[in-house]
Backbone as CSV, one residue per row, in Angstrom:
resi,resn,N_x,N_y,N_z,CA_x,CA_y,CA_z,C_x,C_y,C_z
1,UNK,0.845,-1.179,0.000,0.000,0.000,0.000,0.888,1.240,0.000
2,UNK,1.107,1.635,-1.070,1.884,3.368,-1.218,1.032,4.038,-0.573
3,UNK,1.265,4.606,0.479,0.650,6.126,0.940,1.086,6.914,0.615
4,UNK,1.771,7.155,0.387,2.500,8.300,0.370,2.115,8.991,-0.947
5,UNK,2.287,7.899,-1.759,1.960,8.489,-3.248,0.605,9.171,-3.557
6,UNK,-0.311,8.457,-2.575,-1.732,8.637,-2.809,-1.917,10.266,-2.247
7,UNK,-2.259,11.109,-3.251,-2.515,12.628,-2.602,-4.129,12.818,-3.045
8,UNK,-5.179,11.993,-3.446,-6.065,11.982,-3.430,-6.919,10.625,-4.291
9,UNK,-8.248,10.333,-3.270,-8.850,9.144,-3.478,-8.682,8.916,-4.937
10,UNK,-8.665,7.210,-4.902,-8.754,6.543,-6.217,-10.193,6.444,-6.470
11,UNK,-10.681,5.757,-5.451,-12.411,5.429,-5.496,-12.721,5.731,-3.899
12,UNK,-14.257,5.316,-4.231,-14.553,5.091,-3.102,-14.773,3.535,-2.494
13,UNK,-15.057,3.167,-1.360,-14.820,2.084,-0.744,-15.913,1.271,-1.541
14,UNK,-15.431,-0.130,-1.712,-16.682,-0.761,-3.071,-17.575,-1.588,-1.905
15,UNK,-18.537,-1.807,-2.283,-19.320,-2.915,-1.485,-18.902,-3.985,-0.747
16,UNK,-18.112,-5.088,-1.601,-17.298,-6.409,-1.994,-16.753,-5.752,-0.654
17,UNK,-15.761,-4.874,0.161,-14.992,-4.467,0.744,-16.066,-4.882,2.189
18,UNK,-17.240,-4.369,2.253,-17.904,-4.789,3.502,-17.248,-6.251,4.333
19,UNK,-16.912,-6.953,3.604,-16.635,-8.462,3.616,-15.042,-8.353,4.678
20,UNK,-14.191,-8.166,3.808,-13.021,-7.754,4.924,-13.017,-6.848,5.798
21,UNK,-14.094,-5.959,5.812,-14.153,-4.900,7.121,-15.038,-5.643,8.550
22,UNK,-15.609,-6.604,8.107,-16.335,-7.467,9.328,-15.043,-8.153,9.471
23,UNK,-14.463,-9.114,8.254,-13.168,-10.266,8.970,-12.385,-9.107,9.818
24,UNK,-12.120,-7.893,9.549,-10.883,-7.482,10.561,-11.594,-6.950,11.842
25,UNK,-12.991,-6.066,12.066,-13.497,-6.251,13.047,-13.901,-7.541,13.849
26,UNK,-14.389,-8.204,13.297,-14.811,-10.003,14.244,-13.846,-10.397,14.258
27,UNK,-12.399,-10.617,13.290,-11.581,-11.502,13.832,-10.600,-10.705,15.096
28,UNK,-10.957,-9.458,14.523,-9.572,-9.165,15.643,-10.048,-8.649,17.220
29,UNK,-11.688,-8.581,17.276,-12.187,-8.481,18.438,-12.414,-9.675,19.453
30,UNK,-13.237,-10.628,18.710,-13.386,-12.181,18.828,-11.952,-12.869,19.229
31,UNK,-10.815,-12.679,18.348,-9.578,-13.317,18.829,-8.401,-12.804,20.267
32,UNK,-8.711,-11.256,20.155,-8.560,-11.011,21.763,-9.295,-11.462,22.699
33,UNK,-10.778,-11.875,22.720,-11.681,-12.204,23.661,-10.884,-13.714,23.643
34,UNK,-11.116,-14.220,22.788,-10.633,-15.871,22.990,-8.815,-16.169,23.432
35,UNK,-8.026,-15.273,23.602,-6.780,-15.308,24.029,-7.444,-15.131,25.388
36,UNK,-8.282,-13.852,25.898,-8.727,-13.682,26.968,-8.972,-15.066,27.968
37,UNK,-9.660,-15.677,27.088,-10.381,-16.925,27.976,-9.749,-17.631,28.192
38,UNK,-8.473,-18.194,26.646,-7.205,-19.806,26.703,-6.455,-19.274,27.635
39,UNK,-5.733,-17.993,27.432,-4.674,-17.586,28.703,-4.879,-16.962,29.586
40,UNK,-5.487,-16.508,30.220,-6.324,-15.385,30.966,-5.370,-15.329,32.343
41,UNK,-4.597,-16.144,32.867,-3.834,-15.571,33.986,-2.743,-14.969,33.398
42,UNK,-1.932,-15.852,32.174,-0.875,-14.724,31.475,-1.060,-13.609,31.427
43,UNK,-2.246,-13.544,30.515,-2.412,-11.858,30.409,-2.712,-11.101,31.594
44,UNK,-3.526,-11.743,32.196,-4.049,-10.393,33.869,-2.154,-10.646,34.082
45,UNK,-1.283,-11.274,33.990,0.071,-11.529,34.568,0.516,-9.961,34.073
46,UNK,0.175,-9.904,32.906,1.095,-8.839,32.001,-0.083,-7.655,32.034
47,UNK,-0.954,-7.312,31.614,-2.049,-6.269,31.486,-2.944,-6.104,32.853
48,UNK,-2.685,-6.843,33.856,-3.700,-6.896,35.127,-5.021,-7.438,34.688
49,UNK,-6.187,-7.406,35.703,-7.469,-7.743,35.355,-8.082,-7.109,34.181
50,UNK,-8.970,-8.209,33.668,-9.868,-7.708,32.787,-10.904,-6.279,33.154
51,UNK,-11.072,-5.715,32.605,-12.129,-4.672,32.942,-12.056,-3.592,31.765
52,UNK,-12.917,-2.679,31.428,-12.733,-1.784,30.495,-11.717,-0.748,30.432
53,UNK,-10.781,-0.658,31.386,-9.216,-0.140,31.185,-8.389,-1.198,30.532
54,UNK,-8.461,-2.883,30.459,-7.601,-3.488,30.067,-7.410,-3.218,28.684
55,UNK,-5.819,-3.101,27.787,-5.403,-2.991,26.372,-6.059,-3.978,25.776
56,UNK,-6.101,-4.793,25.812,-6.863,-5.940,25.186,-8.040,-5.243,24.815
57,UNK,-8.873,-4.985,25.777,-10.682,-4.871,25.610,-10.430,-3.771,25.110
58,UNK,-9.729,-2.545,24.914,-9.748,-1.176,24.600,-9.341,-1.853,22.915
59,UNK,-8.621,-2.578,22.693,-8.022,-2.707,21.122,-9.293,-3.464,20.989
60,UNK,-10.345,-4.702,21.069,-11.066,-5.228,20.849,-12.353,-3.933,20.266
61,UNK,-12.478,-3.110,21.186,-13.616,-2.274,21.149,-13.221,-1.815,19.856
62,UNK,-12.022,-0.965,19.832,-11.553,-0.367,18.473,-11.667,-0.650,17.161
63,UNK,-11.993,-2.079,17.315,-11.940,-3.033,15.762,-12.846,-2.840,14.681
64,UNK,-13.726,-2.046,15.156,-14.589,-1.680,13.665,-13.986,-0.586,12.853
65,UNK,-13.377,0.647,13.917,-12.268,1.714,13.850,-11.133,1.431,12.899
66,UNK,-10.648,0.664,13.609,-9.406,0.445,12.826,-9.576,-0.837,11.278
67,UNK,-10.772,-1.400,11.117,-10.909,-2.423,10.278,-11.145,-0.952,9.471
68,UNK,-12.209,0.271,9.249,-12.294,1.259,8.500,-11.584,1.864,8.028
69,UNK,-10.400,2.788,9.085,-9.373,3.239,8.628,-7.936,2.281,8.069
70,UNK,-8.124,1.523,7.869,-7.330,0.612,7.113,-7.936,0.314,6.010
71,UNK,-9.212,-0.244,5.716,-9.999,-0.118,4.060,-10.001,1.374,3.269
72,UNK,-10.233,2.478,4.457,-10.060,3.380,3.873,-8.565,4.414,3.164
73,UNK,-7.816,3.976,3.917,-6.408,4.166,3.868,-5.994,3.107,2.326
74,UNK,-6.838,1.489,2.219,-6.371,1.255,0.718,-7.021,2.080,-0.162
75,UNK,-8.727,2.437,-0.425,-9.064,3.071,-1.362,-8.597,4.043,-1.555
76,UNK,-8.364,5.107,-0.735,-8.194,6.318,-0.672,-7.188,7.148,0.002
77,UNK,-6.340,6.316,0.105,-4.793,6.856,0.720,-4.810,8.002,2.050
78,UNK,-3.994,8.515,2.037,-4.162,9.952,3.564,-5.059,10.383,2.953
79,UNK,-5.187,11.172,1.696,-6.152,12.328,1.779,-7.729,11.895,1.588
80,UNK,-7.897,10.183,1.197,-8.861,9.862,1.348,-9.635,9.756,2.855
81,UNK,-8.412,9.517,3.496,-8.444,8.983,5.759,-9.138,10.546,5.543
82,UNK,-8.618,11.541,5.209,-8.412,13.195,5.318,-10.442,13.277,4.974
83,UNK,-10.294,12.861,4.223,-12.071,13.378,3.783,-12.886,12.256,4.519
84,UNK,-12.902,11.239,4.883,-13.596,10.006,5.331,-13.622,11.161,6.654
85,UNK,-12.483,11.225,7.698,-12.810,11.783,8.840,-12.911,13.009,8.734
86,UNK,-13.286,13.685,8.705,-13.971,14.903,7.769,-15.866,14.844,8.711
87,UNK,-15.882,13.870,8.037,-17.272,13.663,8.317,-17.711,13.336,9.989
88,UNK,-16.613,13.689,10.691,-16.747,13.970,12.173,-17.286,15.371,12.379
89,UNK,-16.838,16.080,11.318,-17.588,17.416,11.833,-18.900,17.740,10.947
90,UNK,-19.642,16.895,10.890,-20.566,17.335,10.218,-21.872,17.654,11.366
91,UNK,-22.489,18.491,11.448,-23.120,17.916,12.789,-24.901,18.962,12.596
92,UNK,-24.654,19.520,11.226,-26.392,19.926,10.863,-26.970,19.064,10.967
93,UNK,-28.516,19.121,11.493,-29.581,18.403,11.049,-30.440,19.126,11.873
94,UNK,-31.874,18.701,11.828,-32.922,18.812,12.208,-32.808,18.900,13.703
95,UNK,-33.193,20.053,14.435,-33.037,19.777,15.984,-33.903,18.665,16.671
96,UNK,-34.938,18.401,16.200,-35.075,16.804,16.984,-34.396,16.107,16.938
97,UNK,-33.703,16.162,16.397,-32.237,14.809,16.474,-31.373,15.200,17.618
98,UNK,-31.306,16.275,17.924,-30.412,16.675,19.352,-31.448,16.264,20.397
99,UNK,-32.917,16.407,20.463,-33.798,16.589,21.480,-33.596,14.816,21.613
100,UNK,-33.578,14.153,20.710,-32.949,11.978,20.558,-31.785,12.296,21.508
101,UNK,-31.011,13.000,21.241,-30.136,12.973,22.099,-29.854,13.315,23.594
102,UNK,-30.659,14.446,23.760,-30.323,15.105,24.943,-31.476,14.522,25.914
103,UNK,-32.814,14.171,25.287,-34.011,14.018,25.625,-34.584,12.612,25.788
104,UNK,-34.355,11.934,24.855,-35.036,10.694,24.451,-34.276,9.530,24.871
105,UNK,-32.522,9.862,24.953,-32.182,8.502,25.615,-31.679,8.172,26.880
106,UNK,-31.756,9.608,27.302,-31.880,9.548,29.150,-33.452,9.617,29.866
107,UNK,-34.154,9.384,29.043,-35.571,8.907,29.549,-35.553,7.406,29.716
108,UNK,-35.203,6.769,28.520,-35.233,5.582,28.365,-34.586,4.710,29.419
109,UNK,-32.953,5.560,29.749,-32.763,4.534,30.899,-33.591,4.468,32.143
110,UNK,-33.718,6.086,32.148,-34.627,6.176,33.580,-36.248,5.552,34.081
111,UNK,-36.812,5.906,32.649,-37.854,4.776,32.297,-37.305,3.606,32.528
112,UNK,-36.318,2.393,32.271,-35.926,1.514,32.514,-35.702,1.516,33.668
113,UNK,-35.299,1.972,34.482,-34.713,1.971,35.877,-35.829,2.069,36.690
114,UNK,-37.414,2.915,36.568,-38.258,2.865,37.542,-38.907,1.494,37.139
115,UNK,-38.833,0.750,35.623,-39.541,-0.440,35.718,-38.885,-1.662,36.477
116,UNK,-37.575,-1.538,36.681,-36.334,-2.483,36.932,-36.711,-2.525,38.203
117,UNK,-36.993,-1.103,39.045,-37.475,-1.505,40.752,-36.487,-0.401,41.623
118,UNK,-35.374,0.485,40.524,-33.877,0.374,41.473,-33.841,1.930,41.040
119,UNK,-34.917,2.796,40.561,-34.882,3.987,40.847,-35.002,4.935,41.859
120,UNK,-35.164,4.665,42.678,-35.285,5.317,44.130,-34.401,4.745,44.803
121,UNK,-33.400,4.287,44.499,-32.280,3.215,45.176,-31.035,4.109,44.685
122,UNK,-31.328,5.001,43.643,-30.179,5.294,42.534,-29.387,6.144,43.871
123,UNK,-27.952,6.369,43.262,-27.340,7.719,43.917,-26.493,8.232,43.102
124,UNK,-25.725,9.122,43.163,-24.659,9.699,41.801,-23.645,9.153,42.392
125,UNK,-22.705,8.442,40.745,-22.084,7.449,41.032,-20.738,7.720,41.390
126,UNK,-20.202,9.010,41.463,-18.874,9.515,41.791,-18.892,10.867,42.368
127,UNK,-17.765,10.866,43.208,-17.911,11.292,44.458,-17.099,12.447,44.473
128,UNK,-16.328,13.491,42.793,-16.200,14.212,42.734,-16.691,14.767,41.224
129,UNK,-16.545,16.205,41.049,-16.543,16.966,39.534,-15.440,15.758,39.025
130,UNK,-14.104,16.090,39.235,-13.036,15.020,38.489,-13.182,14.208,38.091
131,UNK,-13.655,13.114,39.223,-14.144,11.580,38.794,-15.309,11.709,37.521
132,UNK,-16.050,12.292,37.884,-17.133,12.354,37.053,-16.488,12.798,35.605
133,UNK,-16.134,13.545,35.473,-15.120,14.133,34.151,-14.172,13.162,33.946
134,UNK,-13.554,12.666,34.329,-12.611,11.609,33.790,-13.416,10.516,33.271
135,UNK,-14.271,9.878,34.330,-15.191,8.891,33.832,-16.259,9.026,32.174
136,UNK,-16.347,10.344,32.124,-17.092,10.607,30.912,-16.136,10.892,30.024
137,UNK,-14.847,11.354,30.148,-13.901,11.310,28.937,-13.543,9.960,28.804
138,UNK,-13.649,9.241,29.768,-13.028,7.752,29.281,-13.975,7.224,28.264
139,UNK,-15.177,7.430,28.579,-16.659,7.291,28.015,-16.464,7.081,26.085
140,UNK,-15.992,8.477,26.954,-16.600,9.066,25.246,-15.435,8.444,24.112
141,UNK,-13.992,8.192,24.722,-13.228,7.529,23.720,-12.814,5.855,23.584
142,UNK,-13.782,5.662,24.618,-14.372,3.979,24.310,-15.187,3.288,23.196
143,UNK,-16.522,3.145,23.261,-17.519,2.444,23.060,-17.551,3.072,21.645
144,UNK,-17.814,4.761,21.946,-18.429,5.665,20.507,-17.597,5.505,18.905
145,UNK,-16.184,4.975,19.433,-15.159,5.066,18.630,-15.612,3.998,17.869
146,UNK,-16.102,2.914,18.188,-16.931,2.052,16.979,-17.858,2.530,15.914
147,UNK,-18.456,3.789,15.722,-19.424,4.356,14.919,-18.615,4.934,14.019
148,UNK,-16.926,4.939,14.294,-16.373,5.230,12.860,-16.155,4.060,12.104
149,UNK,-16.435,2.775,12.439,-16.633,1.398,11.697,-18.324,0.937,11.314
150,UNK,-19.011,1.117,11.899,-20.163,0.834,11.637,-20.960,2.245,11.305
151,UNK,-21.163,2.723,12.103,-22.358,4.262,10.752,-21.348,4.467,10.141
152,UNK,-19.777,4.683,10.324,-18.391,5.513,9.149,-18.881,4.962,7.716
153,UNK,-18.743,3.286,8.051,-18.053,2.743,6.947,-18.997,1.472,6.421
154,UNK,-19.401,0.515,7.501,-20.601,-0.178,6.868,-21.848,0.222,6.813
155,UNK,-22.501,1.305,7.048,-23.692,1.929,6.756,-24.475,2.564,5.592
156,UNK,-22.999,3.306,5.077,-23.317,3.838,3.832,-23.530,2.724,2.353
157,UNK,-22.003,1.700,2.810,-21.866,0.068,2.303,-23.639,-0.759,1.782
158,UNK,-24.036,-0.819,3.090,-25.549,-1.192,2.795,-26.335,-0.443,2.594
159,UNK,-26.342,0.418,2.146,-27.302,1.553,1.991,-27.009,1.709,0.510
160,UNK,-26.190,1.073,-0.681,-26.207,0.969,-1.841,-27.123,-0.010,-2.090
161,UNK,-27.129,-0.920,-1.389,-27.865,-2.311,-1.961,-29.568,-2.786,-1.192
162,UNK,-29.826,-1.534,-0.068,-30.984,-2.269,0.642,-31.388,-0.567,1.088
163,UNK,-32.918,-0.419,1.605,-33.683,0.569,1.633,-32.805,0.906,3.160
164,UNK,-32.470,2.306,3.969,-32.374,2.161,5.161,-32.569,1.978,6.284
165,UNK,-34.202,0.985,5.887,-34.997,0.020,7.058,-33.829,-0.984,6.969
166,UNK,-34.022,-1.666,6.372,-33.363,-3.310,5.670,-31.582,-2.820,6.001
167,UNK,-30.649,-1.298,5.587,-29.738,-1.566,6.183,-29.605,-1.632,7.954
168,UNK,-30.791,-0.629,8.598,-30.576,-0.745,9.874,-30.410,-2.281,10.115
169,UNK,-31.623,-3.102,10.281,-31.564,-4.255,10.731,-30.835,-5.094,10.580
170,UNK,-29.965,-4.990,9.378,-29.219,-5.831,8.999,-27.496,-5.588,10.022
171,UNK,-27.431,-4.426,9.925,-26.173,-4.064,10.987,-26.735,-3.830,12.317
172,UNK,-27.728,-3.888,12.858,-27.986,-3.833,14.295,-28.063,-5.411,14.150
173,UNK,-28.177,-6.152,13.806,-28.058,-7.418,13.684,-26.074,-8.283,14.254
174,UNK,-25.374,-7.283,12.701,-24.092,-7.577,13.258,-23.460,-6.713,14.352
175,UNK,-23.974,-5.562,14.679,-23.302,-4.988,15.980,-23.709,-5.617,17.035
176,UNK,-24.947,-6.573,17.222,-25.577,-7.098,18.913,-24.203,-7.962,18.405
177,UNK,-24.206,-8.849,17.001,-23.493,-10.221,17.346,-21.992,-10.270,18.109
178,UNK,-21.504,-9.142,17.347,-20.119,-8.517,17.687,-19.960,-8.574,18.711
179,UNK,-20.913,-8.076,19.843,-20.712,-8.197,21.291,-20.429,-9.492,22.453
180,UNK,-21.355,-10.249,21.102,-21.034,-11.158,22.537,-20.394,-12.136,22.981
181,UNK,-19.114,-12.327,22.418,-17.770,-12.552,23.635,-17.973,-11.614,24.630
182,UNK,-18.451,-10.601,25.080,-18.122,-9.826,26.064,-19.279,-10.216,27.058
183,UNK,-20.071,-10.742,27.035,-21.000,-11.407,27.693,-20.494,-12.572,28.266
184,UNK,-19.145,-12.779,27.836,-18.656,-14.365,28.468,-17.749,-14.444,29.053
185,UNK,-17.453,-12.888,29.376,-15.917,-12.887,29.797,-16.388,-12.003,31.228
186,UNK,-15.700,-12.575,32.146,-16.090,-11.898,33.604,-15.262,-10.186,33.553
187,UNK,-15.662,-9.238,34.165,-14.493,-7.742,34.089,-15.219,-6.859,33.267
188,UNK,-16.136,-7.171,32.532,-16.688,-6.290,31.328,-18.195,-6.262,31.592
189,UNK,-18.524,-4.555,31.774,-19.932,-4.296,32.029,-20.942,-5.500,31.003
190,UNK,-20.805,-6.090,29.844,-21.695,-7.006,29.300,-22.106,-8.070,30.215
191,UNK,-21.324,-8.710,31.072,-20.671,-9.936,31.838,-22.423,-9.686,32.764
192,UNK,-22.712,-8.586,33.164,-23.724,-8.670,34.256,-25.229,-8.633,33.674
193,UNK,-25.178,-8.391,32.519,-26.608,-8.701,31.052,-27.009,-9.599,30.736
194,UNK,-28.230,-9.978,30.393,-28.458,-10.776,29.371,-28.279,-10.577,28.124
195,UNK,-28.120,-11.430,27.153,-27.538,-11.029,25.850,-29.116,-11.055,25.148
196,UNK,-29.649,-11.684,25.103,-31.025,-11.382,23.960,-31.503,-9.940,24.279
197,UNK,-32.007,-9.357,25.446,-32.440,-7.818,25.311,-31.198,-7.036,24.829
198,UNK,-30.114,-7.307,24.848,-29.037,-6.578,24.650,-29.125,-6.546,22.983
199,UNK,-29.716,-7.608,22.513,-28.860,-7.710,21.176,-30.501,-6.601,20.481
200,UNK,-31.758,-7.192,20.892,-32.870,-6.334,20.666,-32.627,-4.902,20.399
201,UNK,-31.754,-4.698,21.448,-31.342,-3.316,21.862,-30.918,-2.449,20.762
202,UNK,-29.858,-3.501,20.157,-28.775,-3.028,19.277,-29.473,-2.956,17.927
203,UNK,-30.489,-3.517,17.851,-31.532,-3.334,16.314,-32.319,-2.050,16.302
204,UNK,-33.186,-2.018,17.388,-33.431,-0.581,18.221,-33.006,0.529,17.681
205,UNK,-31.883,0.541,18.738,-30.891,1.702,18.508,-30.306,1.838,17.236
206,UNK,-30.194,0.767,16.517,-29.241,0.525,14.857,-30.987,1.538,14.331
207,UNK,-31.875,1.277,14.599,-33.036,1.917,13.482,-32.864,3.472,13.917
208,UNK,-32.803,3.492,15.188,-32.493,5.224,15.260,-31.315,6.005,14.888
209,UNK,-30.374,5.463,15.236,-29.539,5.541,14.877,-29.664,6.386,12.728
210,UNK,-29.919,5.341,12.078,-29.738,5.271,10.571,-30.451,6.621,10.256
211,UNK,-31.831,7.347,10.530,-32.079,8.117,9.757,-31.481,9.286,10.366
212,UNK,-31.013,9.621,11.556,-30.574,10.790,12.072,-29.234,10.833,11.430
213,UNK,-28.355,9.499,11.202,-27.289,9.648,10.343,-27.320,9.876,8.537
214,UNK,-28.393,9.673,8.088,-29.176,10.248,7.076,-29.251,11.951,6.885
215,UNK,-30.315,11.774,8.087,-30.073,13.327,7.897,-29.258,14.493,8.310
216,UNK,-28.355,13.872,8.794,-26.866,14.819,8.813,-26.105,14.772,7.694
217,UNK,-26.393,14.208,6.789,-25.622,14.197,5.614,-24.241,13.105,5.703
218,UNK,-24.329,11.847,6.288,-23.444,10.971,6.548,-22.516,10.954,8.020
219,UNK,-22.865,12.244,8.426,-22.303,12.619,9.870,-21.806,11.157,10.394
220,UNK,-20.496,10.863,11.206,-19.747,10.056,11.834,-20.333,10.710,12.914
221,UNK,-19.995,12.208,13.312,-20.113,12.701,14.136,-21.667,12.779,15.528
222,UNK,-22.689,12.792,14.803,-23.951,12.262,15.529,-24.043,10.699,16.114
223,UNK,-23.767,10.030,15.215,-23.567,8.099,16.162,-22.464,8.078,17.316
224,UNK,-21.235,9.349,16.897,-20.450,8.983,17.978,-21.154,9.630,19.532
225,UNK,-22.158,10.676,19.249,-22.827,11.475,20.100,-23.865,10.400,20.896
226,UNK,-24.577,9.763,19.967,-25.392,8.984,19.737,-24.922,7.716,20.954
227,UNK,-23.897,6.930,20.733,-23.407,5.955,21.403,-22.723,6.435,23.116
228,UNK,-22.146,7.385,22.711,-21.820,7.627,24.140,-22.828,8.128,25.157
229,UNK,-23.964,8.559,24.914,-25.406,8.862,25.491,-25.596,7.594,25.788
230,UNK,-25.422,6.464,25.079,-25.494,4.926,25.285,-24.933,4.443,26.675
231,UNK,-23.699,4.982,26.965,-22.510,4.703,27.476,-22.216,5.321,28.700
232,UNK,-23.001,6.699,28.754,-22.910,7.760,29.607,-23.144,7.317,31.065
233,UNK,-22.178,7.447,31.965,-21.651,6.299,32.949,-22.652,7.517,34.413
234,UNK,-23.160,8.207,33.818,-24.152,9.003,34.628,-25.691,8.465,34.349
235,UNK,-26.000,7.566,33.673,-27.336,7.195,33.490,-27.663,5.903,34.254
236,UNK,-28.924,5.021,34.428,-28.934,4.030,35.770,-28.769,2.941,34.892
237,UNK,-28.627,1.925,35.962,-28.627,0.414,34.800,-29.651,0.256,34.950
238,UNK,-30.609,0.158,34.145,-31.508,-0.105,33.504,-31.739,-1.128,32.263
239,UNK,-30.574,-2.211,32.355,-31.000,-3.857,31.893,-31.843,-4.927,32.797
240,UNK,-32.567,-5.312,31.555,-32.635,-5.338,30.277,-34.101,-4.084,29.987
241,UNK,-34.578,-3.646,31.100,-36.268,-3.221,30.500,-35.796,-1.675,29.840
242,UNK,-34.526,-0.993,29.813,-34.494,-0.052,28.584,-34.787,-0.555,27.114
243,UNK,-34.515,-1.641,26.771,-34.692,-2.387,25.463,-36.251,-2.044,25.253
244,UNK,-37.232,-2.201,26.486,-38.707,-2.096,25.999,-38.622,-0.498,25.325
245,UNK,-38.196,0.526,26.193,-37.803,2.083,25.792,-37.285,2.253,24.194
246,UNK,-36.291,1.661,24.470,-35.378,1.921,22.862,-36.451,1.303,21.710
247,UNK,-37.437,0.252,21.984,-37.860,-0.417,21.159,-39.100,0.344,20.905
248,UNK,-39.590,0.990,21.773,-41.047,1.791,21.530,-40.469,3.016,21.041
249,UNK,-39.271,3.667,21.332,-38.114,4.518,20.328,-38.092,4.979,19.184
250,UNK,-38.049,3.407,18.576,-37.333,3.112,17.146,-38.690,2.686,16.403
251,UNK,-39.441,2.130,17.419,-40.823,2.349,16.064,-41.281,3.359,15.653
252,UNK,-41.644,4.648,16.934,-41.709,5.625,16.753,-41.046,6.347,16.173
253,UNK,-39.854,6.602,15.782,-38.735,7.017,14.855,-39.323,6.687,13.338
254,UNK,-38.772,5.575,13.298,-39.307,4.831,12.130,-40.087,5.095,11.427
255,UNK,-41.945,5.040,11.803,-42.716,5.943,11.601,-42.544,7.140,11.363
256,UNK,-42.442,8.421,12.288,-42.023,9.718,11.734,-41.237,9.739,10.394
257,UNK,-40.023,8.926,10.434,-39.481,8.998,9.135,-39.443,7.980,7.892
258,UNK,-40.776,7.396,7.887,-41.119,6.231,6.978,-40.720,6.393,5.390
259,UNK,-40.744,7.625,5.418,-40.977,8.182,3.669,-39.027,8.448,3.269
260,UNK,-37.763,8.675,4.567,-36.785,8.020,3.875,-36.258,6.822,4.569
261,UNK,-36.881,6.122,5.156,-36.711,4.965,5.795,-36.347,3.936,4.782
262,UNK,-37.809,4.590,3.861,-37.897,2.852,3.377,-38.030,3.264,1.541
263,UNK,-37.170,4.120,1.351,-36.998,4.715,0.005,-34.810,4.886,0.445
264,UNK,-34.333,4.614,-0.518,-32.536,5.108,-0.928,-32.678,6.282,-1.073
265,UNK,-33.652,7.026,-1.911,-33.301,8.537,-2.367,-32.234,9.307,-1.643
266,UNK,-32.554,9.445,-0.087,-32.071,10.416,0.660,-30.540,9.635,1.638
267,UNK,-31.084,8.189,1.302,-29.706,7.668,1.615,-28.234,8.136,1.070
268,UNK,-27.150,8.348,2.179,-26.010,8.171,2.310,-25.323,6.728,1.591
269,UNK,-24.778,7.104,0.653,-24.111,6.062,0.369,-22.366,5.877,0.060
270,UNK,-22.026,7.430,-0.028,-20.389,7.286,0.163,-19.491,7.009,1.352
271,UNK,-18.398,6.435,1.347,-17.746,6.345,2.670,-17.014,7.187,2.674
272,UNK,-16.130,7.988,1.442,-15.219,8.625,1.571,-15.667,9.690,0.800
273,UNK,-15.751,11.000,1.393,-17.109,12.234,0.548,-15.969,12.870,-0.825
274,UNK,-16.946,12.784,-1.920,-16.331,13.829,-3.298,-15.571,12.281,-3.945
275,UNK,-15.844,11.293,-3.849,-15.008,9.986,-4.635,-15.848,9.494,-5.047
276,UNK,-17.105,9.374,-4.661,-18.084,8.735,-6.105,-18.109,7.131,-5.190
277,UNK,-19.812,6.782,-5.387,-19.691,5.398,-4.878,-19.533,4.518,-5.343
């Protein structure tokens, strides 16, 4: 791969490419989890316990990230990486899509949390400004950093070939699957879930998700907003009955936006913007 040479995209990322961007996300997330399990005192020997500070789980999380910027780095060299992330700052749209954000998915946990039993139980979970700020910067460059692999790069991918009903489901499909080694491994917030509402979840959220990334004009930048609201280590646990929330959510979503839901017209379909799909 010449980089160097490349001073602007050849193409854009082809379909066919979806295919090796799952093998390098699943294999290289899946194969840290499974070193996790065969050697697991070596490594706590060398990296300490499992938990969401361990290198392992931080490179695992990354793998949709880095499976992107590596497909994108062949099509489209630096200045292609240069315009692909680009699309972090895109951040117009419709202000109900902020009110999804600011509004709609801290109800949901909390709605989840008074059905769960453990809302009047709640307390704030750190015991300074600092903690709390560190904990939400850790936040935010965890979990969200996957939406430059999945809304970045396989979203637009299926959104050539299927309406953006049919791509949601189809990648909220592979993002629940993705997860769950982490459901099997003790140290990792999944470990205390069930995996079927979890994976519900992830279809859910994959349908809301798609048209607000629609209507930002391909925005990276809204899913990463999007996920860490997910993540936001200030909201209650509320597994599994947020899934009922997210799911009465995303129909409602859905609905409101039926007319580009379930039509391409208004679909996003480049990965790398000004290269043609």
């Amino acid at each position: 791969m010449n980089l160097s040479a490349t001073t602007s995209p050849r193409q854009d990322a082809s379909f066919a490419s979806l295919f090796p961007f799952l093998l390098i996300a699943f294999g290289l997330a899946w194969g840290l989890f499974s070193l996790l399990f065969i050697v697991p005192q070596t490594l706590e020997g060398i990296f300490g316990p499992v938990s969401t500070t361990h290198p392992l789980f931080i490179t695992a999380v990354y793998s949709p990230a880095i499976a992107a910027v590596v497909l994108v780095l062949w099509f489209g060299g630096l200045r292609g990486l240069g315009r692909f992330l680009s699309r972090l700052l895109l951040w117009r749209c419709h202000p109900g899509w902020y009110a999804v954000l600011l509004v709609v998915i801290p109800l949901a946990f909390f709605a989840g949390s008074a059905v769960k039993g453990n809302f009047f139980d709640m307390t704030f979970p750190f015991t300074s400004l600092e903690a709390t700020l560190a904990a939400m910067a850790f936040m935010a460059v965890l979990g969200p950093m996957e939406e430059v692999g999945w809304r970045g790069y396989a979203l637009p991918l299926l959104q050539r070939k299927m309406t953006p009903f049919m791509a949601s489901i189809i990648l909220g499909l592979i993002w629940g699957l993705w997860h769950f080694p982490a459901f099997m491994l003790g140290g990792t917030p999944q470990s205390d879930w069930s995996f079927l509402p979890f994976f519900i979840g992830t279809v859910s959220v994959s349908l809301i998700v798609t048209p607000m990334f629609n209507a930002a004009k391909g925005s990276i930048l809204l899913p990463v907003l999007f996920h860490f609201q997910l993540n936001n280590p200030l909201w209650p646990d509320a597994q599994p009955y947020d899934t009922i929330f997210f799911a009465a959510a995303a129909a409602i979503i859905v609905w409101l936006n039926r007319g580009a839901m379930f039509s391409r017209k208004a679909a996003v379909t480049e990965v790398i913007p000004g290269s043609g799909s």
